[in-house]
N, C-alpha and C positions, 0 to 999 in steps of 0.2 A: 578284464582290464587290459591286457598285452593286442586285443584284437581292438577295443578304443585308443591305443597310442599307435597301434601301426595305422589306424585310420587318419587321424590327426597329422602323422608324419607324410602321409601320402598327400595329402590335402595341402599340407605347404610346401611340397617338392615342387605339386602342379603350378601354385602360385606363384613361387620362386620362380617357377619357368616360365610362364607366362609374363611375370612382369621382367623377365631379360628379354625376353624377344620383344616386349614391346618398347624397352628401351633402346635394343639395337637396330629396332628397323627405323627409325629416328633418320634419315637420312638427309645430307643438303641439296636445296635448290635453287641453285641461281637464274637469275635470268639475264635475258636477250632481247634486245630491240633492233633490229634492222630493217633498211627499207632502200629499194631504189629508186628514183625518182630522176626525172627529167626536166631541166629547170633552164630557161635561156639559151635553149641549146648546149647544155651538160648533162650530162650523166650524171649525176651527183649519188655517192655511196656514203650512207649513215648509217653505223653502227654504234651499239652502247652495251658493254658486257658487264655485268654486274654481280661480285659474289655476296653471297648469304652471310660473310664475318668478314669486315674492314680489314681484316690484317692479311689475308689472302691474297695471293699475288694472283691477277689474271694475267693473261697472253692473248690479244685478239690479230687474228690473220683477214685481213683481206685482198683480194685476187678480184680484181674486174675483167672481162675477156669480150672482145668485139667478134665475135663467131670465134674463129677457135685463137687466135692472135691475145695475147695480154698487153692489156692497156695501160694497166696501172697495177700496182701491189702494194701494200700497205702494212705494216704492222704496231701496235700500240702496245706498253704493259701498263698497269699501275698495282699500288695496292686498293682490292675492294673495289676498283671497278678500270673499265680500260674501253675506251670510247676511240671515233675514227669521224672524221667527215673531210671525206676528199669528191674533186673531179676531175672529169676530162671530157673534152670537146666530141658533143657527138654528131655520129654522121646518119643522117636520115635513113631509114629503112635498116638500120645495120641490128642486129641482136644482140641485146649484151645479156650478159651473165655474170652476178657479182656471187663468189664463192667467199663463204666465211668457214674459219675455223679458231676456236676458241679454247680455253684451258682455264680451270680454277683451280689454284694451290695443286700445279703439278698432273690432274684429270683433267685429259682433257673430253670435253661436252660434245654433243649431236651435230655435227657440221652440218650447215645450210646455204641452202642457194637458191636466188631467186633469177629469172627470166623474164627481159621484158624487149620491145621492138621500140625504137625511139620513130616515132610516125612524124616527127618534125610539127 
């Protein structure tokens, strides 16, 4: 009888433990849309940061750089999401680099950056 209730007792330890791990790996994921584009001769940088619960405050940073020179800087907050679309005048042949960095409720996310040549 005492070796059926240590078994029983073992059996819901495992299960108790099981079901917290898989309630804490539960974790958020927001997301990201960014893109750079060239439009009429701009550069045009559009970004949209988005968290996983409305009441989240984001932080989104953007940085545009014509080869190593910055061209423009940016930044947006809201709650539950924080979006950006700005430009500037591009010059043919030159490389730009729009650099993002982002934040949800305080974490901040995997910064990104994209590279593109404006061929006119």
């Amino acid at each position: 009888m005492n070796q059926k209730c240590s078994s029983i007792l073992l059996i819901l330890a495992i299960l108790s433990g099981v079901i917290t791990t898989s309630y804490a790996s539960q974790r958020r994921v927001p997301d990201s849309l960014f893109q750079l584009t060239f439009k009429n001769g701009f550069a045009v940088c559009d970004v949209t940061c988005t968290a996983d619960y409305s009441t989240d405050k984001v932080v989104v940073n953007v940085t545009l750089y014509k080869g190593w020179d910055v061209v423009g800087a940016w930044t947006d907050q809201g709650k539950g999401s924080a979006s950006i679309t700005e430009q500037v005048k591009a010059v043919k042949g030159a490389e730009y680099t729009m650099s993002i960095t982002w934040s949800v409720a305080g974490q901040w996310q995997r910064s990104e950056t994209i590279r593109k040549t404006y061929t006119g």
